[in-house]
C-alpha positions, 0 to 999 in steps of 0.5 A: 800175149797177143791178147793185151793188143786186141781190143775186147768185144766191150771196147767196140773195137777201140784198143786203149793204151797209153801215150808213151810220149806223156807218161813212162812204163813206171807211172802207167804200171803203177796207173792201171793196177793201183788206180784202175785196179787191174792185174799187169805182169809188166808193160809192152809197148808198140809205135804209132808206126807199127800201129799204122803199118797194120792199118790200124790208126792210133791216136790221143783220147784223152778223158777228164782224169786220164790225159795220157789215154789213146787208142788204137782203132781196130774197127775197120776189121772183123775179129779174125783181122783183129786177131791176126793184127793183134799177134803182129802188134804183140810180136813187134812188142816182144822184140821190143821186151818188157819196158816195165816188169811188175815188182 
């Protein structure tokens, strides 16, 4: 699971995610598989806090016909911190459990 919380080599770094505070588990499931066309098992989600606690800053980025997109910036690490900060990220998501399970 560690892997949906780290940004791919094409991201340059940059981890997008969803605002959880403009859109709910519901609409942003139904937003990446039926509008970006994507496969999803469900939604997992991590706080601004929990981001900042492991030096990787979050914040709005909204584009033209996705207001609720963010990110969560992982450039100041190499790919080992990326990896390690990504499994802190996932297990704090676990405990959370699943917001949204795919129908």
């Amino acid at each position: 699971m560690s892997l949906a919380f780290r940004p791919f080599p094409k991201d340059d770094g940059l981890l997008s995610v969803y605002d959880g505070d403009q859109i709910a588990p519901n609409p942003s499931w139904q937003h990446y598989t039926n509008k970006l066309g994507y496969k999803s098992a469900g939604v997992w989600a991590v706080t601004v806090a929990e981001s900042n606690a492991c030096s990787l800053p979050a914040a709005g980025a909204p584009l033209p016909d996705f207001p609720e997109h963010s990110i969560i910036d992982f450039t100041m690490h190499n790919r080992k911190q990326q990896e390690a900060k990504s499994k802190i990220l996932a297990a704090q998501a676990e405990v959370r459990g699943c917001l949204f399970a795919a129908p």
